[in-house]
N, C-alpha and C positions, 0 to 999 in steps of 0.2 A: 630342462623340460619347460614345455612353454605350453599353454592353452591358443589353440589357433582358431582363428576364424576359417568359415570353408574358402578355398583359394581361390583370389579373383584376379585377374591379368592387371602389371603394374600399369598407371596410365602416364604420360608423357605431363598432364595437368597437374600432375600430383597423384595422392593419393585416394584407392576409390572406399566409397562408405561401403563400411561392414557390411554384410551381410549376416542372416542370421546364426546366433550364437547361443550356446545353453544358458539358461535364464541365468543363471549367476555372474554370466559376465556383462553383458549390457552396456557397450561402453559407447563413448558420446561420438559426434562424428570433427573430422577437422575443421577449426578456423584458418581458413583460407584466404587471400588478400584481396579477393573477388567478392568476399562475405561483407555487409553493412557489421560493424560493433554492433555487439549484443548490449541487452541494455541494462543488465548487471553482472559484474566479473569476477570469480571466486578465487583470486590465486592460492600458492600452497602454505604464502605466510596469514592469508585471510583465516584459512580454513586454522591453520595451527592455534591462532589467537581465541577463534571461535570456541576450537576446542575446550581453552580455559577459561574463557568470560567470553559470553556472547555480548554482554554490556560492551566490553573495549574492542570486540571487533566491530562493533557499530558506530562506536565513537571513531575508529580510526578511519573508517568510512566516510561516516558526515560530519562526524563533528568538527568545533570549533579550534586550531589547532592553537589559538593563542589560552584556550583552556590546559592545555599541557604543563606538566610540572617538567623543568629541567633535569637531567636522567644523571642519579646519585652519581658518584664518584666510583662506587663499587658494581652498579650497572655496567658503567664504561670500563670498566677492569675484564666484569664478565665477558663483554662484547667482545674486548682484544685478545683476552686468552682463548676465546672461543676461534677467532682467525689465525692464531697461532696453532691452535690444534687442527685445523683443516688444514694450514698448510702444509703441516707433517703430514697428516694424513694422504696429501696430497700427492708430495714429495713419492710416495710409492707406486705410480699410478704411472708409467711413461708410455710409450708418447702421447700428450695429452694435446687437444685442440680446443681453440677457444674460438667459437662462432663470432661473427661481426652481431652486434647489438645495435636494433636503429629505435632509438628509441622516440616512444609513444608511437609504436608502430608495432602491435603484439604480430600481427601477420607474419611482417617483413622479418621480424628475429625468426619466428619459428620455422621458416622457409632459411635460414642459412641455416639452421641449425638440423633441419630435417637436407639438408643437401650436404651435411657431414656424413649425414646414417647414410647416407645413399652409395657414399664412396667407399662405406666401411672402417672407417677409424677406429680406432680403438677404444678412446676414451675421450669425452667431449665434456668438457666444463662448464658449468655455468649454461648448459644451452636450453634455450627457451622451447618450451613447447605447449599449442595454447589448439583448445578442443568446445565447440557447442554444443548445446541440448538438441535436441533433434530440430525441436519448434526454433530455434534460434536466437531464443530469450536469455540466456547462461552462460556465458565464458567462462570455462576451465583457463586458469594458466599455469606453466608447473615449469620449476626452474631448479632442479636438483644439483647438489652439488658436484655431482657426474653419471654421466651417462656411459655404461660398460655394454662395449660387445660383448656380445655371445652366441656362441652355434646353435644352430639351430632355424630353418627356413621361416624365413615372413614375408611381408610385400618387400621388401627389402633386397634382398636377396637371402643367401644361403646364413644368414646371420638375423639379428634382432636384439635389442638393447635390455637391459635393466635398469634401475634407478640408484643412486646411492645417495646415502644423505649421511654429513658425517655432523655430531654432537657430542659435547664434552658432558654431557652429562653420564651419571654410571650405570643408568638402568634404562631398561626399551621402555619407555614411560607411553602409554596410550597414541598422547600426540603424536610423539615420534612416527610410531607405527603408522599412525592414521594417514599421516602425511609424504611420507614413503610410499603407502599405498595407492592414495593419491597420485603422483608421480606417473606409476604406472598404469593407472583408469587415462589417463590424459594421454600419455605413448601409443596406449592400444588404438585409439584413430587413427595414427598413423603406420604404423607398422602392422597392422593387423594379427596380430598374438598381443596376450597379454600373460606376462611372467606371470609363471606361478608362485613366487617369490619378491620380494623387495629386500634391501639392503641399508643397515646401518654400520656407522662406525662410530663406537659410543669412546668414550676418553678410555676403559680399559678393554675391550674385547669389540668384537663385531658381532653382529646380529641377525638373522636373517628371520624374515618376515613370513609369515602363510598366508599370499594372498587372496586363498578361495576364503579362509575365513575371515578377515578382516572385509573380503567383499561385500556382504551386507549391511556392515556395521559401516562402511564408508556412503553407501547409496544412501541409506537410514539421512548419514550426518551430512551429505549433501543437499539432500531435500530441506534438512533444520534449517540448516546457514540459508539457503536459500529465500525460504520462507520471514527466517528475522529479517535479513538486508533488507528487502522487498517492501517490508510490512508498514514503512513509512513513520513508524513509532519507537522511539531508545526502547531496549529492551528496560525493564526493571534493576533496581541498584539493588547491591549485596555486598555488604564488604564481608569480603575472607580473608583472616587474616594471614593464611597462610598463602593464599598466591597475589593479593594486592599491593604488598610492600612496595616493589621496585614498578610499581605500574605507574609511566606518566598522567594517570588520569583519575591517582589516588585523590588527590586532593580535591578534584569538580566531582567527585563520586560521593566523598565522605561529606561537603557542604549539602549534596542531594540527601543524603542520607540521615543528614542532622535536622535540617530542616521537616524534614516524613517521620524523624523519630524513631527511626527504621529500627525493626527486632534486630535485627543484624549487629548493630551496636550494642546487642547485649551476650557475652561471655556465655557460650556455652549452645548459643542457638547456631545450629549447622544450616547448611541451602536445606539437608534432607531430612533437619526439626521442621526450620520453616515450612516447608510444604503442607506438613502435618499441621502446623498452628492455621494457618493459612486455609484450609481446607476447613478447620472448625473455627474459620471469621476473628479468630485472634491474632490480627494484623498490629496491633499496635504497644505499646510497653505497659497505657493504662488495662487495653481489654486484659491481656497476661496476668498482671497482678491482680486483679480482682479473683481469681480462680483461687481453689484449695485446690493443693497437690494431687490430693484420690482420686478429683474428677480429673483432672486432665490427664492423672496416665490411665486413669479407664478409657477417659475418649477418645486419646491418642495413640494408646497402644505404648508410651514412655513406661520406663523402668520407675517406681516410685519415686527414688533417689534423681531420678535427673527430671522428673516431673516436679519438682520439691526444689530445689538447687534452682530450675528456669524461672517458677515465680518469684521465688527470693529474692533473685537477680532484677525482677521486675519491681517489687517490693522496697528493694534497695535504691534502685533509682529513681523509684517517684519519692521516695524521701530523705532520698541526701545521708541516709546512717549507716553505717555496718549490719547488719543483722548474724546475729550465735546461731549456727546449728547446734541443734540437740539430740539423744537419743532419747530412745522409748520412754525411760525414767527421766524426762526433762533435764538432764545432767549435759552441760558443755563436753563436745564431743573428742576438745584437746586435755588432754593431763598434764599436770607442772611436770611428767617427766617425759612428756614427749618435748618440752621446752624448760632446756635446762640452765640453767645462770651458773654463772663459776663468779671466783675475784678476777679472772683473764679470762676472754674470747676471744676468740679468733673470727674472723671472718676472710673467706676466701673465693679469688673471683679468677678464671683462668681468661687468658685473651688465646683464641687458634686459628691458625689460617687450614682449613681444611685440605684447602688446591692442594697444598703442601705436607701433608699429613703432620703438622708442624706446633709445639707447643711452643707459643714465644714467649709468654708472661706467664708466670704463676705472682698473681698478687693478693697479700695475704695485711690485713690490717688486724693489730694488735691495740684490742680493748680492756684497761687497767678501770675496772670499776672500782675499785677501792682507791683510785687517784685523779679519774675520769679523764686518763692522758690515755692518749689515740696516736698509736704508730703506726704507720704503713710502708710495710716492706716490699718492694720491687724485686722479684727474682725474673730478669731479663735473658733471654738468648736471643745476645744480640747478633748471631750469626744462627742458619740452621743449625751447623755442625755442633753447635754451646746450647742444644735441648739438653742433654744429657746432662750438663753442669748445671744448667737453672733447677735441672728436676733432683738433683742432689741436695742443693742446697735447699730445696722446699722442705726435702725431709728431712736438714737439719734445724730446720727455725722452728718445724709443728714437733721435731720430738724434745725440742726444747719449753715444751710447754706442754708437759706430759696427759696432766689434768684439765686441760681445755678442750671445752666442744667447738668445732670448726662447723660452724653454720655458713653455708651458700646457697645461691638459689637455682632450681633444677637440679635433677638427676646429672649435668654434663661433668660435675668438675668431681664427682664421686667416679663417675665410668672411667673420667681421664686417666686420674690414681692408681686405678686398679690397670689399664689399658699400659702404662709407664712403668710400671714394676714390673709388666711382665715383656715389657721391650726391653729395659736397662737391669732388671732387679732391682733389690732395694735393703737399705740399713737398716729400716727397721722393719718390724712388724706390720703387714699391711692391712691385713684384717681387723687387728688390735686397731687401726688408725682409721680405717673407714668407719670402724664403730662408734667413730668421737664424732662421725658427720653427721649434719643437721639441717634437710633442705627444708630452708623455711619456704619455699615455695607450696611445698607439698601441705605444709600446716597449713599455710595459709588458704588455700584453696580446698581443701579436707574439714574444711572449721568453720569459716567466717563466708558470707558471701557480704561484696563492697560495693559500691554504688559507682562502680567505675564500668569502660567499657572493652578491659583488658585485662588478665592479670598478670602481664609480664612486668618485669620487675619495676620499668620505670611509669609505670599507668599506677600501679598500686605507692610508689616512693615519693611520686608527684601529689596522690590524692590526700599523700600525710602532710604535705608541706616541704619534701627534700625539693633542690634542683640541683642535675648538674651545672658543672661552672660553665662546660661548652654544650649548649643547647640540642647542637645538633649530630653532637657523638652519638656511634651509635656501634653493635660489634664488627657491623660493615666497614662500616667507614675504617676503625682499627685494622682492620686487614690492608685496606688500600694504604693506612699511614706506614706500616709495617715493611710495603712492598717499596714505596716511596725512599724509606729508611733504609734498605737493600741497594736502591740506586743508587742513591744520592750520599748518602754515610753524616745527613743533616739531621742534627740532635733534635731541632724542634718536633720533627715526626715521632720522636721515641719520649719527647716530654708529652706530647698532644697523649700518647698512649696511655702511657703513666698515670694523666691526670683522668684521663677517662675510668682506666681500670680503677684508681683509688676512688674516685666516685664511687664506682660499681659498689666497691666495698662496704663506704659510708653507705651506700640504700639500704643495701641488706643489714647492715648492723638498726637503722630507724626503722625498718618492719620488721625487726625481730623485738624490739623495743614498743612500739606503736601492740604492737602481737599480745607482749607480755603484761604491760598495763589494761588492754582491752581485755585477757582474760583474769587480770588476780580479782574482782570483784565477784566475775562468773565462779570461780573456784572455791574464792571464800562460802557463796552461798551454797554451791552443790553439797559442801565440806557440815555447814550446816542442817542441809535437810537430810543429810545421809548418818 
């Protein structure tokens, strides 16, 4: 099924402009090679970036490219597993045509690639198709990773295309969507219908798209992008730390961001706090901390608790200290039995490669406080197939220390446990076993707030004084040594691992440590006034 425009004779020049169509579709008209360039260009990797940071689709624009951070080791792993998956994907798809590309010539592609549609092929790769704003100020360009026939009349003939874009990712994530849809806003100048559908092919299923209602939501985010490029000014910095990490332009973001002092750098402030702080003139870490918590989740509309946790956080870093949460009865809000001491601890830190659904390390350091000897046990699969035996032997070393609480950090290596007994089973008691777990994460972030501007494990392990031995480990990079260590069957990748994961372990044994001295004085007194 296709949405068509009303039917107009094909013309020998190309294609003719749409005529009118129900408000929802509105689509742009051809760039053609008779056309001057428009004077700013929206492709469909611009718009996808845009999607997640308007900051980096700006910087990829105009900025300075010797500003770039060289692209980690696990980026480049992503990239090529990600060509590997299009090529299988691909591999399904026959006979496949691949347009001549002249490049810095968006015209000249789109004209080979619109004189494939014309002959009716099947499936066109890679082919460029590039559309204006009516006024002629905007280039559209869209470059999908295949263009499918399908039945159905257009200017074409008795046929008309769809878009497909294929991604290793496992879920239709927004962008995806948006950019898929995209695809087909740029085709409909040419072929005059626009699917009522787009297409993904995500790493485990396929996807398909609703493009009447992604229609607005694309016009909406066309007019944005539009608007930032144009506006002659970098958008505003934000570090997030969840889509920043692997972004070449982490590091000229977070110098901008240090030098502004920026809220962002504090733990816990979202874009959609900021807005809120932001709107009541608390732009900066001193305005924040000077606030009591009541007023500002009255003014903000914040939940006490994270109105209370923000200034902390602010409080904390204008003075360099830890600051105790409290409850109502001024009492420290950890108990000596949410943090327990034995004469043996355990601490335990799992390495996994996701792509693989793969546990490769269980590493587990064994703490003799009555000797203050520090062992650390490596349970390796050093092949996939030897998950099963490294995850046997985990449960023979933790039931070998019956009485020990196994502290790590996050909720992952508890999910793992339970996720592994019920893939393999298990020797012992699972439940009995998870009950000895002890995420000091969760303490620590539940209790203390720290004058840091992270609380993952190595922002809080550094702020005590830990370092790793290799600076620049990280559980990324463990993945890329992992897969290196599959190729190559070279030891050094599976020591680099080792050394990593046994760090891991030493951190979390010094913030369980750092934890436990910061609260025995808080306890001694609550112990008192109670």
């Amino acid at each position: 099924m296709v949405a068509r425009f009303p039917t107009l004779p094909l013309q020998d020049a190309g294609p003719p402009t749409p005529a009118s169509a129900p408000d929802w579709m509105s689509p742009p008209i051809p760039w053609q090679s008779q056309q001057s360039a428009p004077q700013q260009t929206i492709d469909d990797s611009t718009l996808f970036t845009f999607l997640r940071c308007q900051r980096r689709a700006y910087l990829d624009t105009y900025g300075n490219a010797e500003l770039q951070a060289t692209p980690s080791d696990y980026l480049v792993k992503l990239k090529g597993d990600s060509a590997v998956h299009r090529k299988t994907v691909l591999a399904e798809f026959q006979p496949i045509s691949n347009p001549n590309r002249h490049r810095n010539d968006v015209a000249a592609s789109t004209q080979a690639t619109y004189a494939l549609m014309q002959q009716g092929v099947d499936h066109i790769c890679r082919g460029t198709v590039a559309a204006v704003k009516e006024d002629g100020t905007i280039g559209y360009v869209s470059q999908p990773d295949l263009w499918i026939k399908q039945p159905g009349a257009s200017w074409l003939g008795n046929w008309h295309y769809v878009p497909l874009d294929i991604k290793l990712g496992k879920k239709p994530k927004q962008e995806y969507q948006l950019t898929a849809a995209f695809h087909a806003y740029v085709l409909a100048a040419w072929q005059g219908v626009i699917p009522v559908t787009a297409h993904l092919r995500l790493r485990e299923r396929p996807y398909v798209i609703d493009m009447e209602k992604q229609w607005p939501i694309l016009l909406e985010l066309l007019d944005n992008c539009e608007t930032v490029l144009t506006a002659e000014k970098t958008p505003d910095v934000f570090i997030s730390r969840s889509r920043c990490d692997m972004c070449v332009w982490l590091n000229h973001c977070y110098e901008v961001a240090q030098e502004q002092n920026h809220l962002s750098l504090l733990p816990g402030v979202t874009l959609n706090r900021y807005r809120h702080l932001d709107k009541l003139g608390l732009t900066t870490v001193e305005t924040l901390a000077r606030n009591q918590p009541a007023t500002l989740a009255q003014a903000s509309g914040f939940e006490l608790k994270v109105a209370e946790k923000l200034v902390h956080q602010a409080q904390a870093k204008m003075s360099g200290v830890a600051i105790a949460r409290t409850d109502s009865n001024n009492n420290f809000t950890l108990s000596p039995q949410e943090l327990p001491s034995a004469p043996i601890e355990l601490y335990f830190d799992i390495e996994a490669a996701p792509d693989q659904d793969l546990i490769y390390l269980h590493g587990i350091l064994v703490v003799n406080n009555q000797t203050q000897a520090e062992t650390f046990i490596p349970l390796v699969a050093r092949e996939p197939e030897s998950e099963v035996t490294a995850w046997n032997q985990f449960q023979h070393v933790v039931a070998h220390y019956p009485d020990s609480p196994i502290y790590h950090f996050c909720p992952y290596e508890a999910q793992t446990v339970r996720r592994l007994a019920e893939r393999y089973g298990s020797i012992i008691d699972i439940d009995e076993l998870l009950g000895r777990f002890v995420d000091i994460h969760k303490r620590i972030v539940d209790t203390v707030t720290l004058p840091i501007e992270s609380y993952a494990l190595k922002h809080i392990a550094r702020w005590i004084g830990f370092e790793w031995r290799d600076s620049s480990a990280n559980g990324a990079q463990s993945i890329c040594w992992y897969d290196n260590w599959l190729e190559s069957q070279d030891e050094q990748y599976l020591n680099d691992i080792l050394k990593y994961n046994e760090d891991d372990c030493r951190a979390t044994f010094w913030v369980k440590r750092w934890l436990a001295n910061f609260a025995a004085p808080l306890w001694e007194n609550d112990a008192e006034a109670g």
